[in-house]
C-alpha positions in Angstrom: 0.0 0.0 0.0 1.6 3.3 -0.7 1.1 6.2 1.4 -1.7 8.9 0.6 -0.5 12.4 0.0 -1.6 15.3 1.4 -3.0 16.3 -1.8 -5.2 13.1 -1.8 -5.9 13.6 2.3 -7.3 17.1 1.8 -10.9 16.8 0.2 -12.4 14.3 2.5 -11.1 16.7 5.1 -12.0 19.5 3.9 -15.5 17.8 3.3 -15.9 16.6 7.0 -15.0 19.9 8.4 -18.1 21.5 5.9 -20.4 19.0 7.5 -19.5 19.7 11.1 -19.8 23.5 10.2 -23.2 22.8 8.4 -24.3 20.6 10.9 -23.7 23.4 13.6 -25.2 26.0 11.4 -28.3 24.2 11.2 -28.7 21.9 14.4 -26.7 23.3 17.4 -27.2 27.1 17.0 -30.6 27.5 16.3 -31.2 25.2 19.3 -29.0 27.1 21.5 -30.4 30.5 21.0 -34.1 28.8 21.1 -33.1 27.8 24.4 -31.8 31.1 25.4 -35.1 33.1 24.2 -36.5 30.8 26.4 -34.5 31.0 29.5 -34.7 35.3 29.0 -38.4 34.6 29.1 -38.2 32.5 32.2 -36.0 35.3 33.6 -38.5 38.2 33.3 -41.4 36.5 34.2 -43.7 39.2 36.6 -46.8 39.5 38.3 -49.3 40.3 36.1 -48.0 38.4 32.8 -50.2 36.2 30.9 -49.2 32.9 29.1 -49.6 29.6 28.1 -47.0 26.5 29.6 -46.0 23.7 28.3 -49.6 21.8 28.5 -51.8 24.3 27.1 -52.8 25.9 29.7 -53.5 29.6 29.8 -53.8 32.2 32.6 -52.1 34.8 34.4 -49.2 34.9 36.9 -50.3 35.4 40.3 -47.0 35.1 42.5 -42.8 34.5 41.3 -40.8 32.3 43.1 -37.5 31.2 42.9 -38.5 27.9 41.2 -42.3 28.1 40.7 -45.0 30.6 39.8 -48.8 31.0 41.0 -50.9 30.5 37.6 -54.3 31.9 37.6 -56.3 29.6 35.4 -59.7 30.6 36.3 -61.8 32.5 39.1 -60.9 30.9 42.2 -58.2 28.6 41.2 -54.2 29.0 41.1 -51.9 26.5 39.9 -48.5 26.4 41.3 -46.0 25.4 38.4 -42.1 25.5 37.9 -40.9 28.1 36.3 -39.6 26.1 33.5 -43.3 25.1 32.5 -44.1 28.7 31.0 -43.7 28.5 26.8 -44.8 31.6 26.2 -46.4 34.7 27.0 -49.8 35.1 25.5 -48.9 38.1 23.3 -46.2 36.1 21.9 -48.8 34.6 19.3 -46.4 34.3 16.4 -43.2 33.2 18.3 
């Protein structure tokens, strides 16, 4: 067997390097700042703010905790939820 040359070396690197950089262009970016819209979100979460979690569910945020929120779903009843559970705020339509 001779030995390749760099000459014959250098396209199937230069290939696997342009699938990496595609794959993070199209996979691990996007995901990442989907993630960090999302963790802004969770971040400014107030009193007052309406949304929808995770399960459907919409109402308006009664109390913020550290780790959990007061939902109000409904007259007379408040869900406590983690934080975590809130998609989206109800303005957010298009999002």
């Amino acid at each position: 067997m001779s030995e390749m040359t760099l000459q014959q070396l250098l396209p199937p690197i230069l290939f696997m390097v342009a699938m990496l950089v595609m794959f993070w262009l199209l996979i691990i970016r996007p995901a990442k700042q989907k993630q960090d819209r999302h963790e802004g979100l969770i971040k400014s979460i107030e009193n007052g703010d309406k949304v929808v979690t995770v399960g459907g569910i919409y109402g308006t945020i009664t109390k913020v905790r550290d780790k959990t929120v007061d939902l109000k779903v409904a007259e007379g009843t408040t869900i406590t939820m983690d934080r975590r559970a809130v998609r989206r705020r109800q303005d957010e339509e298009d999002a």
